[in-house]
C-alpha positions in Angstrom: 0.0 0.0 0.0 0.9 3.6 -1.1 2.3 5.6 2.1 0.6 8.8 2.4 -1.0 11.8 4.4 -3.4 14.3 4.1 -3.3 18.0 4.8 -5.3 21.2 3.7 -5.2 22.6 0.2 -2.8 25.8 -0.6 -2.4 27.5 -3.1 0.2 26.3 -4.1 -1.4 23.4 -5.4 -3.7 24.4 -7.5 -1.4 23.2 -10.8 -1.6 19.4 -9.1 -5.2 19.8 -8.7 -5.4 21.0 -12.1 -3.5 18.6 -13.4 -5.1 15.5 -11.5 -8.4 16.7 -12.6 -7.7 16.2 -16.2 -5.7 13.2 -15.9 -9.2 11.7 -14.6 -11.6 12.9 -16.0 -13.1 9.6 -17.6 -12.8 8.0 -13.8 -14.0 10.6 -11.1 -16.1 12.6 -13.6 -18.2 10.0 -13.7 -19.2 10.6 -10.4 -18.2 14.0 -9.1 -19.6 17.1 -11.7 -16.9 19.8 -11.3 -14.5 17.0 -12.8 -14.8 17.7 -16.3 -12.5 19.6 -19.5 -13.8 23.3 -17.9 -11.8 22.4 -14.7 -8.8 24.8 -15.3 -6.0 26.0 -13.1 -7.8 29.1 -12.3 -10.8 27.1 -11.5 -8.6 24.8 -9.0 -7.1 28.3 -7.4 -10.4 29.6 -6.8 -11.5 26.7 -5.3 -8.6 26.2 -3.1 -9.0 29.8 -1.8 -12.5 29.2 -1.2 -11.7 25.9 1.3 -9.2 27.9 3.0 -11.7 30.4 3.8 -14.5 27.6 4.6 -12.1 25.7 6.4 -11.6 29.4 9.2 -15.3 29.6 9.1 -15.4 25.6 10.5 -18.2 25.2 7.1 -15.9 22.7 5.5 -12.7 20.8 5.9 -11.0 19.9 2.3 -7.6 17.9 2.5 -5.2 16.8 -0.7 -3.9 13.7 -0.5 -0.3 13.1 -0.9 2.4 10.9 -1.1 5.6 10.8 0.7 7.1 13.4 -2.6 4.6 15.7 -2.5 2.6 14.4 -5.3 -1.3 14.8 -5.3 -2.9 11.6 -5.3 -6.5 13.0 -4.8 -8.4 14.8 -2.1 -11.1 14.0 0.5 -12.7 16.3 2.6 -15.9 16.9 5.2 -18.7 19.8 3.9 -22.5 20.2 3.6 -21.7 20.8 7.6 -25.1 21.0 8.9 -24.2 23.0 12.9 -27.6 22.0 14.3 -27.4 18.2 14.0 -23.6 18.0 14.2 -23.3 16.0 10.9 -21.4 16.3 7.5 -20.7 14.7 4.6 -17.9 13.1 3.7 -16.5 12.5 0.4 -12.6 11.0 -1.3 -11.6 10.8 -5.0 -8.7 9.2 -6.4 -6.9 10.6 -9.5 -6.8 8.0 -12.5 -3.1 6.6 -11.9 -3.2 6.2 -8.3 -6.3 3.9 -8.2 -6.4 0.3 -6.8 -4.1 0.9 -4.0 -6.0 1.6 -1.0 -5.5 5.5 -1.1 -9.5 6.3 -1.0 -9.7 3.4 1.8 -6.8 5.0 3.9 -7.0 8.7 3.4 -11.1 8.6 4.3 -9.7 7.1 7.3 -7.3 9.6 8.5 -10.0 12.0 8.1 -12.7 10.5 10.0 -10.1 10.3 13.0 -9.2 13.9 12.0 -13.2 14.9 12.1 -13.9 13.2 15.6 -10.8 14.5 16.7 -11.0 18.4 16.0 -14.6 18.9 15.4 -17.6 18.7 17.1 -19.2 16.5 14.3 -20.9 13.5 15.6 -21.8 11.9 12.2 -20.6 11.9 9.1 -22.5 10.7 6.3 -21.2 9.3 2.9 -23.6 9.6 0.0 -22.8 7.4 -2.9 -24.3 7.4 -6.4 -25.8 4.1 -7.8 -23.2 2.2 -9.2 -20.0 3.8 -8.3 -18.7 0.5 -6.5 -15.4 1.5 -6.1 -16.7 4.4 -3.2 -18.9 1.6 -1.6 -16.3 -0.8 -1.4 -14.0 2.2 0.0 -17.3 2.5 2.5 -17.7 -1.0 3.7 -13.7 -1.2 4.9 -14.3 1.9 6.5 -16.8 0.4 8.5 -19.0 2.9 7.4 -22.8 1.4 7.5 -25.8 1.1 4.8 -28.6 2.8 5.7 -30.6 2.4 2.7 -31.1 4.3 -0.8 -32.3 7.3 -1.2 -34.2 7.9 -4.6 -32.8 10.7 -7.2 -30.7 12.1 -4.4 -27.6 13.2 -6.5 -27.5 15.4 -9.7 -25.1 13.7 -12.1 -24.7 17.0 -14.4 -27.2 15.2 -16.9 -29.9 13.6 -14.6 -30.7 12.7 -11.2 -29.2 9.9 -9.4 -30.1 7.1 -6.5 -27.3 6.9 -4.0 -27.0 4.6 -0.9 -26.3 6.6 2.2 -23.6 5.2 4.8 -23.0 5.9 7.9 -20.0 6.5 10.6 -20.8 8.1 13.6 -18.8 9.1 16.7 -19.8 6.1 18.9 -18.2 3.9 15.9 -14.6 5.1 15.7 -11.3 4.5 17.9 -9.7 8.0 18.2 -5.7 7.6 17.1 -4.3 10.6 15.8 -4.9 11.6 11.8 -1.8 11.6 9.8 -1.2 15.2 8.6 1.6 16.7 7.6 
């Protein structure tokens, strides 16, 4: 297995976001919208400054994933914070030439013990469109648990989708340290 850590976005990596983006755009565009050809470096800048800013207001929590030389791998992060009910959603991708080695699996991990760890969030939910099997397999080694399917739930950029919502909440997880760098 890949070694690797996770740590906020900066600016400075808005070319390896850029670039990860295209390089997979066939594997997590499928699932996740704002991967697609109009995903620019400007557009990976802008976001990045945006998740710093959400990350000071404690409204989201996005992380790049990287391996031991830097190199983006993918991301993961906590939003869709809802303050009230002390939940948020959690969500990981995988750039096209780092799949199939347990990055998704491990860095969803890290952050979960991150989330519990620094956060007030109880539960975090992850909502996965129908037929993305790699994300539920990612899931179920989490531990993560099925709580059914919810019915057009996701907007696929062309049509609504059913997804299957899991499941980790506080009560579920160990708490050892997160590895950030």
């Amino acid at each position: 297995m890949t070694e690797i850590h996770i740590r906020p976005y900066a600016p400075r990596h808005a070319r390896q976001l850029f670039e990860a983006a295209q390089e997979s755009i066939d594997t997590v565009g499928k699932w996740m919208w704002w991967c697609n050809s109009a995903f620019d470096y400007n557009a990976a800048h802008s976001w990045i400054c945006q998740q710093i800013i959400n990350a000071e207001n404690n409204t989201a929590y996005e992380f790049g994933i990287f391996d031991l030389q830097d190199n983006l791998l993918g991301g993961c992060g906590i939003n869709a914070i809802d303050e009230i009910n002390a939940r948020g959603n959690l969500g990981y991708w995988v750039r096209k030439s780092a799949v199939g080695r347990g990055i998704a699996t491990k860095a969803a991990g890290y952050l979960i013990d991150w989330t519990f760890s620094n956060t007030h969030l109880n539960r975090l939910e992850l909502v996965i469109m129908s037929g993305n099997r790699a994300s539920v397999r990612v899931a179920e080694k989490l531990g993560a648990i099925l709580e059914g399917l919810q019915r057009q739930r996701l907007y696929s950029g062309v049509e609504y989708i059913d997804a299957s919502m899991y499941s980790v909440i506080r009560a579920d997880r160990r708490h050892a340290p997160a590895c950030l760098a």
